[in-house]
N, C-alpha and C positions, 0 to 999 in steps of 0.2 A: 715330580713330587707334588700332591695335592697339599693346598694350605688353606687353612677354613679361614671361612669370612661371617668376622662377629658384627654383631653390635657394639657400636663404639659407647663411651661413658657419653649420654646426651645431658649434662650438667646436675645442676643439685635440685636435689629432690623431684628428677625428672626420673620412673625406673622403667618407661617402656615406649614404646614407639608403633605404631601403624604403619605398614610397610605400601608403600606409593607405590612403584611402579619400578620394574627391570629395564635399566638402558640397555641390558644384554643379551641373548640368549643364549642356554649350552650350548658350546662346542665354537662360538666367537671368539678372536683374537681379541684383547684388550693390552693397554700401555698401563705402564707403573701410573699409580698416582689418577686414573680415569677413572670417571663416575662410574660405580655398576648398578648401584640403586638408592631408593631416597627412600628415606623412612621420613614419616611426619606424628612431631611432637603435639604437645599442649600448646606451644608456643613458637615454634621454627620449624624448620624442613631443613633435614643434615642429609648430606650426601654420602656415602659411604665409596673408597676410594679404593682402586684395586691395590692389594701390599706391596705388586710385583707384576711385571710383564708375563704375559702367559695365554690361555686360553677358559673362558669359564666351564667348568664342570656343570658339577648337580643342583641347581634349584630348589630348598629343602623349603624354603615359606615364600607361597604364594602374596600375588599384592590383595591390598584389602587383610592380610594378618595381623593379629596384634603381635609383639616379640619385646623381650625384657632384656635389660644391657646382658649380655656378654651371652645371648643364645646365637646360635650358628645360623647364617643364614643361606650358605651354600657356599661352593669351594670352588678354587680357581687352579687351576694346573700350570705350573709353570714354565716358562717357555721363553719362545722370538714373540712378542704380543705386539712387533711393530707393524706388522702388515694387518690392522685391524679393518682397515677398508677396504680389501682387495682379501676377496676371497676366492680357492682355487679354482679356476674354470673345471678341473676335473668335477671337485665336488659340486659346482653350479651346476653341471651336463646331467650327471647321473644319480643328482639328488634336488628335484627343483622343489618340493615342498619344501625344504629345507635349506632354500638359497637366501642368502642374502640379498638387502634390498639393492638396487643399481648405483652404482660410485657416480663420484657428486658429476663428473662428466655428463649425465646423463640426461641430467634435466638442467644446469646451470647452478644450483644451489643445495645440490646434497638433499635433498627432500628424501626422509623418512630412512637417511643411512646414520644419525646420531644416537637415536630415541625412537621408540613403536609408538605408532600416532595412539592421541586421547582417544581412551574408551567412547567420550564422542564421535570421533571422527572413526574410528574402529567400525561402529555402525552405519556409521554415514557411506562408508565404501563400500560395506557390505550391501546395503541397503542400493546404491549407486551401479555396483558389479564393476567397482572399478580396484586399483592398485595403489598401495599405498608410497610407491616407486614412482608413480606418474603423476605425483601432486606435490608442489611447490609447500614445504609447510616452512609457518613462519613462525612456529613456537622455539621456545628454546633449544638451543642446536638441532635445531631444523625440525623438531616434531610436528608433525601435522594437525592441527588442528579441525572443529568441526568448518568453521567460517571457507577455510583453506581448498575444503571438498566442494562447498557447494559453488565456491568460486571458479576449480576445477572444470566444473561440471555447466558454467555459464559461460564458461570460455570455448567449452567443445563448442566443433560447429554442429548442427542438426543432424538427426541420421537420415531424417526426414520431410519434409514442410508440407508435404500436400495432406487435406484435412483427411482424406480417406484414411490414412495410416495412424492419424494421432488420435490417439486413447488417453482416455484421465485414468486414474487410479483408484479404483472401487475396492475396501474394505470386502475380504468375502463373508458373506452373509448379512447383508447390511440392506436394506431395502432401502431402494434407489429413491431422491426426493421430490416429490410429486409436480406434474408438472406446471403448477403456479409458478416454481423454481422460491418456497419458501425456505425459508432454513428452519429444521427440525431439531429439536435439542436430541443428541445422538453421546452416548458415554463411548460406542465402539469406534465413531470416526473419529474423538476428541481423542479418547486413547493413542491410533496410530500415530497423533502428529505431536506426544508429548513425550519430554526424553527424562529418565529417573537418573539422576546422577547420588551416588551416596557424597556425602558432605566429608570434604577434610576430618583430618582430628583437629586443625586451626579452627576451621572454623564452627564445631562445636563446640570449641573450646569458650570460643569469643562470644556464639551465643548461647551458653551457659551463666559466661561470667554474668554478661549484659546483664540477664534475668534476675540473676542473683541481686545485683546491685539495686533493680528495681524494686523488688522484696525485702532487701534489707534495711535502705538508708531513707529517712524519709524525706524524698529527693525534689526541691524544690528550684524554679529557674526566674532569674531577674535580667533584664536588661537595661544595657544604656547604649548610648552611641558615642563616636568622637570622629573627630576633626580631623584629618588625618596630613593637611595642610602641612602644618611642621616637620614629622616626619617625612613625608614624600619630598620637600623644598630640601630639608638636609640630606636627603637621600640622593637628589639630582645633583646637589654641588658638589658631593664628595664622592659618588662611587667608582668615577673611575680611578680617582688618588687610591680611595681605597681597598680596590681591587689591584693596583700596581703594589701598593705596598702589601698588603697580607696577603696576595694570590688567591681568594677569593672573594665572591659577590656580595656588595653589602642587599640585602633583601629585607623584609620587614618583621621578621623573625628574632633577631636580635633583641630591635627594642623591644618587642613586645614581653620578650623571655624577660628582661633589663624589669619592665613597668612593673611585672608580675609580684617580682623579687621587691620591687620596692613596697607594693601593697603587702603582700604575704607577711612583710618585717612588723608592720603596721597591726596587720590584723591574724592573729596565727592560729584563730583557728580554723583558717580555709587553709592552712597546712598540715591539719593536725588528723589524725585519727583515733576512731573510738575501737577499745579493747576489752569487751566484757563491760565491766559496770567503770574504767577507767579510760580518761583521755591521755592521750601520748601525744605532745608536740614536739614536733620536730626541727631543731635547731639548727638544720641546714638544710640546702633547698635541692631537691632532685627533682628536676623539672623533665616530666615527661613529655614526649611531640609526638602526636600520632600522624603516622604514616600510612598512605595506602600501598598496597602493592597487590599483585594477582594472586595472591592466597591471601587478602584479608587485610584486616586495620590491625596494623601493627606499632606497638607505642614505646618504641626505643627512653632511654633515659638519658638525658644531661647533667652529671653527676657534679655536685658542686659549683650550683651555677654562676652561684655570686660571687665567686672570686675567679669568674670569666669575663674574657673581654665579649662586646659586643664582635669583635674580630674571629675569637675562639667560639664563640655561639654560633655563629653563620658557618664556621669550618666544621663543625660538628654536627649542624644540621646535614647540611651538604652531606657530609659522609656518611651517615645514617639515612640516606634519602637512598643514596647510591647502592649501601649495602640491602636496604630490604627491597629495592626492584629485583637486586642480585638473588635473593633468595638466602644471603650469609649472614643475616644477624643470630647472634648468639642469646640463649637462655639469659645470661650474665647481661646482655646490654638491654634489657626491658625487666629488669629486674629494682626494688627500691623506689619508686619513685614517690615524690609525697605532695605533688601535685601537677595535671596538666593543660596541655595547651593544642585544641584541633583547631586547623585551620580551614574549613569547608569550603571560604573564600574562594580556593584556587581551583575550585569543581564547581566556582558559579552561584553558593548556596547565599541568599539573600539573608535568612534567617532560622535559625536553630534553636533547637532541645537538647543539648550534647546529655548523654550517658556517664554517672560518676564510673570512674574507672578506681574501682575497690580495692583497698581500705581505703583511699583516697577518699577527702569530704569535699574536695573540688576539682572542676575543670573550664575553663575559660574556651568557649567557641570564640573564633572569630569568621567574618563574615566579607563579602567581595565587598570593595571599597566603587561606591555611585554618587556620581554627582546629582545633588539635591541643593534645592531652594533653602536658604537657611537666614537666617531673620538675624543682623550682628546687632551687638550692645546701640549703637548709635541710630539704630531702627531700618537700617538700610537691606535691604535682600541681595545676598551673592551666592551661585554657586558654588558649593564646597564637596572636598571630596571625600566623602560619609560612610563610617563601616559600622555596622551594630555589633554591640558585643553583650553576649549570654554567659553570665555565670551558674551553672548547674550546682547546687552546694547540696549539703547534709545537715538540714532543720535540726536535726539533733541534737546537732554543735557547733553549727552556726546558724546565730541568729538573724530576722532580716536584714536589721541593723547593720551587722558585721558587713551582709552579701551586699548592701547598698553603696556603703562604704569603700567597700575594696576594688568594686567598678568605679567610682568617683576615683581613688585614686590612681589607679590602670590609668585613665581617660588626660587627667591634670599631665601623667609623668609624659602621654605622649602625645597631646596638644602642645608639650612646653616640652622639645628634648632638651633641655639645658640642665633640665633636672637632674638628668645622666651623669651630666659633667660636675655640676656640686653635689649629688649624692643626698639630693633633696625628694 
């Protein structure tokens, strides 16, 4: 019995999906509940999961398709779908365009029996005359990547070493470079060595929004720096108590969510948004954290932050770090938020410009924490361990005033963590 395979409902006010990539091909076994293909949203990458053990049928949309909730995307036949990795030697013997790639036996880690390697790497073998069976891939459940080929291909031994035999690679019709051995500016041999990848629907999405936000808000950035002393000193004495007690890492995330909250209370309208010719402030605090992951900066929400502990803020970071490496954050968890918080710090980033993340009129960068010569009240110079911090605002509605302010208090609440504890 065939059972068609739809589009799942991909949340609100989401009505269609870009289809990624077939983990399957017709006529493969497949297990209840296994991926058979990824569609990619405005904002996620949903997997679609087969309803039932079986075998896949017909393939009706191609990847690279656009498709809308509840179009067909192809059908699965039901069946025994538990032998999905051992396909039958008969069909292997007297059907090899059509074999399946070699069980994980064969190479030590299942290379290119999960997932058909990236359209990069697609070419790259082609291009190679190699197999996508004989390469070790270390993309998600084993797909092979372009990196994975060329590693492949550094690892073979030589077919050849003596110089008679070895030939470079000449573009045909390309006239060969004189022999000064200048470099000629050449558009056919730049051609061969560059690879056209089409972009996500993430991350068109993302740089849409970006653009928009530039054109929209009149987007203005101030800095200050701080001390970072107090917190790092309470962070040494307490994190192991506090990692035994709450089962997670205290890390610097917390206070900073914590400082934010305190300023925001202060000054509201780096929480607020413009609506037409009207401001809406917003009287509770959804504090966004942007995340990176392999498809993109993603900016989960922390919903209701200030009646979080710094305990519940670090478990919620954490778990939103975990889920968008996973690829499984939902529409609904980066939805709302009414101001945010990137951390560039942890990629190195000395100092930033962060992008307002729309309607949002704020976003707080933070930056890697460096020890610098620093001048104390008493005229004395100490080494301190010094982070800049960039607030991005919206001149429209908040003024400098506000933006200088609301770094001054950020900086006070975490030079001085005690502030936390009296709610000062």
């Amino acid at each position: 019995m065939a059972i068609e395979i739809k589009v799942p409902t991909l949340g609100e006010s989401v009505t269609e999906a870009t289809v990624g990539q077939w983990f399957k091909k017709p006529g493969e076994a497949v297990k209840a509940d296994e991926p058979l293909v990824e569609l990619e949203t405005d904002k996620v990458t949903v997997e679609v999961p087969a309803p039932s053990a079986g075998t896949l049928g017909d393939i009706i949309v191609n990847e690279g398709d656009t498709v809308e909730v509840g179009a067909i995307l192809g059908s699965l036949n039901e069946g025994d779908g538990g032998s999905a990795s051992a396909p039958a030697p008969a069909a292997a013997a007297s059907a090899p365009a059509q074999a399946t790639p070699a069980p994980a036996a064969a190479n030590g880690n299942g290379a290119g029996t999960e997932m058909p390697p990236s359209p990069a790497a697609q070419k790259a073998l082609a291009e190679a005359g190699m197999e996508a069976g004989s390469v070790a891939g270390s993309g998600r459940r084993g797909q092979v990547l372009k990196h994975d080929v060329a590693a492949a291909q550094q690892a073979a031994p030589a077919a050849s070493t003596t110089p008679a035999t070895t030939t470079a690679y000449v573009p045909a019709n390309v006239p060969a470079a004189p022999a000064q051995n200048l470099r000629i500016p050449s558009a056919e041999i730049d051609a061969v060595r560059e690879e056209r990848v089409r972009m996500s629907r993430l991350r068109q999405t993302i740089a849409r929004r970006l653009k928009d936000a530039q054109n929209t808000a009149a987007m203005l950035t101030t800095f200050n720096d701080v001390d970072m002393t107090g917190v790092m000193s309470m962070r040494n004495q307490y994190k192991d108590l506090f990692e035994k007690r709450h089962g997670v890492r205290l890390g610097f995330m917390g206070f900073f969510v914590k400082a934010c909250i305190q300023a925001l209370k202060e000054i509201p309208a780096v929480n607020a948004e413009i609506d037409g010719q009207d401001i809406i402030y917003k009287n509770y605090y959804h504090i966004g954290v942007a995340v990176g992951s392999d498809k993109g900066l993603v900016v989960p929400v922390i919903r209701d932050a200030e009646t979080m502990s710094i305990a519940e803020i670090e478990a919620a970071v954490t778990e939103y770090g975990k889920r968008a490496r996973a690829g499984q954050l939902t529409i609904e968890d980066m939805q709302g938020g009414t101001f945010t918080l990137s951390n560039g710090g942890v990629y190195g980033s000395l100092l930033s410009t962060p992008i307002l993340n729309a309607p949002q009129s704020g976003i707080l960068g933070m930056h890697r924490i460096e020890q610098r010569p620093i001048v104390m009240k008493d005229g004395s110079i100490e080494a301190r361990p010094m982070m800049y911090l960039a607030l991005s605002y919206d001149h429209r509605i908040v003024d400098g005033k506000e933006a200088v302010t609301f770094l001054v208090r950020v900086k006070e609440c975490l030079e001085d963590p005690q502030r936390f504890v009296l709610d000062l």
